[in-house]
N, C-alpha and C positions, 0 to 999 in steps of 0.2 A: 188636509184633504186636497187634490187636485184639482182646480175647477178656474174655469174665468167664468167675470158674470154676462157675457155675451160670444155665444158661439159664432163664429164665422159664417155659420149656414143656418139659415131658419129650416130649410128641405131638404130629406134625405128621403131616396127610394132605392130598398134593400129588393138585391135580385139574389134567384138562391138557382145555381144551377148543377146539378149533380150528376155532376160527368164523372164516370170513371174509365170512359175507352181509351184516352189519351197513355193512360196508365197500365203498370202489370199488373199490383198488387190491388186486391179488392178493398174496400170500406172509405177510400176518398169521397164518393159518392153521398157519404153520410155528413159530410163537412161542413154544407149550408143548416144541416139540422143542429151539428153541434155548437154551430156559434150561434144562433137564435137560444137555446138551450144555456148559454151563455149569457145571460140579459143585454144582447144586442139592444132591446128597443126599451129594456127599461131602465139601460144606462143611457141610452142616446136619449129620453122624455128628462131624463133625471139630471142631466147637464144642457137641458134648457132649448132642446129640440122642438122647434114649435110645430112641423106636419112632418110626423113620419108612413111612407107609404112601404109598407110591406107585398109585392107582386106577388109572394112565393117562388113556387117554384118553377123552371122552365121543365119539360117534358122532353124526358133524357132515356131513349131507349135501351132495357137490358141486352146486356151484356151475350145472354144469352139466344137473344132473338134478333139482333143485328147482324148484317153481313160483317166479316171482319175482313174484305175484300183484297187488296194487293199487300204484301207482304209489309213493303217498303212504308207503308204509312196505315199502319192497322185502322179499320173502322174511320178513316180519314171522309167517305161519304157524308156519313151520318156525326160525326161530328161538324164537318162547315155546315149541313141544316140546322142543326143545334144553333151554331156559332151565328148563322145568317138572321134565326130568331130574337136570338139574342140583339146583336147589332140593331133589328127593327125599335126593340126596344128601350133601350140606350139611346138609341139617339131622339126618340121621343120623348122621355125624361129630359133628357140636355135642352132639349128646344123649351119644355116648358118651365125650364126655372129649378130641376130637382139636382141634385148632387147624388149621381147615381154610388153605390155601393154593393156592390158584385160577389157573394160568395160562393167558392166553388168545393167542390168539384177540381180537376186534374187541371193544371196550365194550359193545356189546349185550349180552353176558355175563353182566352185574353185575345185571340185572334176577333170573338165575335163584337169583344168591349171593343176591340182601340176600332173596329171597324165604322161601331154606330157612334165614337167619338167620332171621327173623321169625319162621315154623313154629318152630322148635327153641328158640328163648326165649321167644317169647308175648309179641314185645314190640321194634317197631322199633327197630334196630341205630343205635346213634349212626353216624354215617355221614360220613368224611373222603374227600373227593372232588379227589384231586391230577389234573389235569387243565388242557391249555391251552384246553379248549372248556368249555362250562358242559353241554354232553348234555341240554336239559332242552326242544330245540322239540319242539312236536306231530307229528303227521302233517301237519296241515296248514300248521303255518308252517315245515317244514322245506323249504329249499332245493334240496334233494336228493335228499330221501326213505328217504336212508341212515338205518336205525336204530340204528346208532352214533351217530347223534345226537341220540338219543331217550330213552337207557333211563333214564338219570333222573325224566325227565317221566313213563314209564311206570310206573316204582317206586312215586313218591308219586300218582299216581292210582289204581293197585289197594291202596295203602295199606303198603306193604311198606317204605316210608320215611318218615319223619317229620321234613317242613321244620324244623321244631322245633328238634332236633335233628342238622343236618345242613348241614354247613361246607362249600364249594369254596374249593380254594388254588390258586393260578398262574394264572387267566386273563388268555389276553391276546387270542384271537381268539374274539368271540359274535356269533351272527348278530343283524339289528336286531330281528328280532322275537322274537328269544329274550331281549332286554335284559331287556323288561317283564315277560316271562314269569318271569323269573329276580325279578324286584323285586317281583310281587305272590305270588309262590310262598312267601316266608317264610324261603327259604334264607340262609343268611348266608354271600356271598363274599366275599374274598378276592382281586383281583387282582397282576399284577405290581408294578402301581404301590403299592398297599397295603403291598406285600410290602417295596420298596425304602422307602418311605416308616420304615414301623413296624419293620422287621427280623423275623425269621423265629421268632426265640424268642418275641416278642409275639405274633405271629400263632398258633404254635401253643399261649401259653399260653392263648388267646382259646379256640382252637379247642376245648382241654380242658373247658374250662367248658360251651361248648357240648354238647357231644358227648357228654358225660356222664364220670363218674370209675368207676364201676360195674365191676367185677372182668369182663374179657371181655367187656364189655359194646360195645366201638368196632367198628369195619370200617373198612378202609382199601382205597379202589378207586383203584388210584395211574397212571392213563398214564402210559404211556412222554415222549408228546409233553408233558407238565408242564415235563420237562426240558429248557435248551437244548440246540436241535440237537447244538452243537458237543459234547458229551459223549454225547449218547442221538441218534446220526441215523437210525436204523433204525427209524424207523416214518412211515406212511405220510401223516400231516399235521404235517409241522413247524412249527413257528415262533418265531422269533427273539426273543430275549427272557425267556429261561423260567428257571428253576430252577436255579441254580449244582449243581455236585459236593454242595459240603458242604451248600447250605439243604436238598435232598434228603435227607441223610442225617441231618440235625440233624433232620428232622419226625420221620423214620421212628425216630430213636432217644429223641424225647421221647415219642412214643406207646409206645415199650417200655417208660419210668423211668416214664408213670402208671400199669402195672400193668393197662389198661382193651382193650388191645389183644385183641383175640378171634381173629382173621379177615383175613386177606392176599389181594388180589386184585390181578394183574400183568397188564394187558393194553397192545394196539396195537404188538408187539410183533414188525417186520419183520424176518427175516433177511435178506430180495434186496436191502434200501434202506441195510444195515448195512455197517459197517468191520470187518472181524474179530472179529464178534461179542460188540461191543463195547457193542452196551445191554442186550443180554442177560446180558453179565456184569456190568454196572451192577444191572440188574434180580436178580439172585443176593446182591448188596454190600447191597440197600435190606432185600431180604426179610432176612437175618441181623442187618440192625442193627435193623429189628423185632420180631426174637425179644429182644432184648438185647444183640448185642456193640456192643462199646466200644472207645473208643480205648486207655482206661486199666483 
């Protein structure tokens, strides 16, 4: 059985936030419900969590009754309210002591996390960015206009991320104009091929160095889609090629053994595109090896 007898964090507080305007396809929205649905909180009580705070959910307007206003960054309004909410409370949790844990809803998300990271340390979040898209075009070179493909690029323009410090692991699908974007941004990826080449333990002892070693000091915004399909198919941009079982669980548990881990963020996370909810309970296995559990 997997387990140490002293988890890293005595406090976790789960945020559930059900975005789906960052996205094209519908039922991401359902994400925070199907990892609770998951025994989120009776795996997190049952490996030794001593206060787990459940917020719910954040108040994420239909689809259908939102503006979807400029082309170029659809519903891009009403998602930073969302995301500025968010932030308030993130960074309240950080201030008092809780190890926030973020489930979403679409990547656009991660703009409001790393934001009330930043508020609440005075000090851009080392930033691990597992993911099969690099999220980093603008409004204008996006293809789509989805802001799920964006909030990266969005983070380190209002400054709430720091190229600097801040890793991407598993790409395998970038749009072309987000190559360059990605190459004069400063970020240090990671691709698949990197990944097969150097193996996953180099990659994320790379990562550590980067990212910083600082006590709470990392972020981890992990898609679904990182993963291959054939283990995580529940989410609404797959692609072939991604992240084994265990290279997933080997990141998530080398960022627990550096002690730097702060902050959990789970998105893209479909239940209508799923097998028996089955990245969902993936997604429950990544966050607990996280906090600390082990094989041994």
């Amino acid at each position: 059985m997997s387990t140490i007898l002293s988890p890293h964090v005595s406090r976790v507080d789960v945020i559930g936030v059900p975005m789906d305007l960052g996205a094209s396809r519908r039922g991401v929205d359902m994400g925070p419900s199907a990892v609770r649905y998951a025994r989120l909180r009776e795996r997190l009580a049952r490996f030794g969590i001593e206060r787990i705070e459940d917020h719910g959910n954040l108040s994420v307007p239909d689809r259908e009754s939102a503006l979807e206003s400029e082309s170029q960054a659809k519903f891009y309004p009403v998602i930073e309210a969302v995301c500025k909410e968010l932030a308030i409370l993130v960074e309240r949790i950080v201030k008092e002591g809780g190890f926030p844990i973020v489930l979403g809803g679409d990547h656009s998300i991660a703009m409001g996390t790393i934001e009330g990271l930043k508020r609440a340390r005075g000090r851009a979040p080392g930033l691990v960015w597992i993911d099969a898209h690099s999220d980093i075009n603008t409004p204008s070179s996006s293809p789509t206009g989805n802001v799920h493909g964006m909030p990266l690029w969005f983070a380190i323009e209002k400054g709430y991320a720091d190229p600097a410090h801040t890793v991407q692991i598993g790409l395998r699908d970038v749009d072309r104009g987000e190559k360059q974007l990605l190459r004069d941004s400063g970020v240090t990826a990671f691709s698949m091929s990197d990944i097969d080449r150097l193996g996953m333990t180099k990659v994320m002892e790379r990562t550590l160095e980067i990212t910083g070693t600082e006590s709470r000091s990392v972020h981890v915004s992990f898609d679904m889609d990182g993963i291959d399909p054939s283990e995580a198919p529940g989410t609404g941009t797959p692609v072939k090629g991604g992240l084994s079982y265990r290279e997933a669980h080997l990141a998530m548990e080398m960022l627990a053994e550096s002690g730097a881990l702060g902050s959990i963020e789970m998105v893209e996370i479909n239940p209508i595109l799923d097998q028996r909810n089955q990245t969902a309970i993936l997604a429950v296995g990544l966050i607990l090896s996280g906090l600390g559990q082990s094989i041994l």
